[in-house]
N, C-alpha and C positions, 0 to 999 in steps of 0.2 A: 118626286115621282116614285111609285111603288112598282116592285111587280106586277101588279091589277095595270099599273098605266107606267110600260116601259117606253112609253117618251116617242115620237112621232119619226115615222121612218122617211116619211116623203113630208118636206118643207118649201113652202113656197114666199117668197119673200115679203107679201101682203098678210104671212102670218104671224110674223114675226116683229117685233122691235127695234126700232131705228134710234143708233148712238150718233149725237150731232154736236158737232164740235165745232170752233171757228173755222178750221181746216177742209173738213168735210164730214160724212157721213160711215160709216160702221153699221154693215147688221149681221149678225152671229147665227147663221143658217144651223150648225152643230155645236151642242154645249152643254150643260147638264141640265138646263133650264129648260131647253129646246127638245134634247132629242136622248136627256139623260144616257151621257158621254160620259166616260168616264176618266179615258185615258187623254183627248185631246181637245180643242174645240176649233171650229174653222168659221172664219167669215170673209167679209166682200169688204172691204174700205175704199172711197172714195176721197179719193185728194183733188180736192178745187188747184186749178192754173195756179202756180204761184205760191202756192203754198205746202205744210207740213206739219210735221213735229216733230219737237225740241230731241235730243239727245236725249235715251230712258235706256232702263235695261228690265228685264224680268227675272227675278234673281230665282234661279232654281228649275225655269223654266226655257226648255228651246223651241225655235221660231222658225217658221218656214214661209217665206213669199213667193209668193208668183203672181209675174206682170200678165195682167191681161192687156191692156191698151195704157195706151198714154208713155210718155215720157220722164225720167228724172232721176236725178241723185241718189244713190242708198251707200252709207258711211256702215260699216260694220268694223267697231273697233277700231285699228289704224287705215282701215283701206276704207277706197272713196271709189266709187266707179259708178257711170253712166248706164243706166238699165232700161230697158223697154219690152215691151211685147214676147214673150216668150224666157223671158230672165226669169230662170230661180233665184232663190237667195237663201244661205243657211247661216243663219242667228244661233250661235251655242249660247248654252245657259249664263246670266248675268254677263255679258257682253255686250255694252253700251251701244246703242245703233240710231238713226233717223236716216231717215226715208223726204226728201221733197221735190215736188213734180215740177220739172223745167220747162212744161210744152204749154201751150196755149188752150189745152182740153185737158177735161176730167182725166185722171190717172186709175184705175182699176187693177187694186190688187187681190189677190187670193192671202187670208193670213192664217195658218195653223199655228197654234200653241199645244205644248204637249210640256208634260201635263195641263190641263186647263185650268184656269183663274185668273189673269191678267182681264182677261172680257167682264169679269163679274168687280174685278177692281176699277175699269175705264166707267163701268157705269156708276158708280160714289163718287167720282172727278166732281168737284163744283161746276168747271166749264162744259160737264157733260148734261144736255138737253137729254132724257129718254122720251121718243115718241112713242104711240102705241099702235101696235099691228092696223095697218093699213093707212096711217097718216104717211100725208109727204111730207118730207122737209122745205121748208119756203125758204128760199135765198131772198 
């Protein structure tokens, strides 16, 4: 994006692209793609009953959650604690962490990275599906 087109200030989730993973869904509301972000990038992940992901870290990059709904586990480095609905969580940079939902319903997080790139790395994953704005994911 140039100057001429500094990147969309209001994003609605049917405009944007859906990262789908065996675990659940990811879509990147703020990012440089999106909203040409420079300093951070934020999205919405959905973690299906029962599941997550593995142990990773974002080397050079820190992390910020927030539980919207649902239930579940977040390990950050040595600690392990129970989070839900209204939990922060702060990921310092290369700080190995996962995240997996204990409850019987969808899990809804809020995720910022700062600096941004981890979101433009998940979608080169092999196990990463990229849909295109306004597809739903079929379970």
């Amino acid at each position: 994006m140039t100057e001429e087109h500094p990147g969309k200030r209001f994003v609605n989730p049917e405009e944007i692209e859906t990262q789908v993973f065996d675990w659940g869904n990811l879509k990147w509301f703020s990012e440089p793609r999106v909203t040409n972000a420079e300093r951070f990038s934020m999205g919405v992940v959905i973690l299906d009953p029962g599941k997550g992901h593995r142990s990773h870290n974002h080397p050079g990059v820190e992390e910020v959650l927030y539980v919207v709904s649902g239930e579940g586990i977040q390990v950050v480095g040595d600690e392990r604690q129970k989070v839900g609905p209204g939990t922060s969580i702060h990921i310092p940079p290369d700080v190995f962490h996962e995240t997996v939902n204990t409850g019987w319903e969808q899990m809804k997080i809020i995720a910022i990275y700062a600096p941004p790139g981890p979101e433009a790395q998940l979608r080169e994953m092999p196990e990463c599906t990229v849909l295109p704005p306004g597809e739903i994911p079929k379970k």
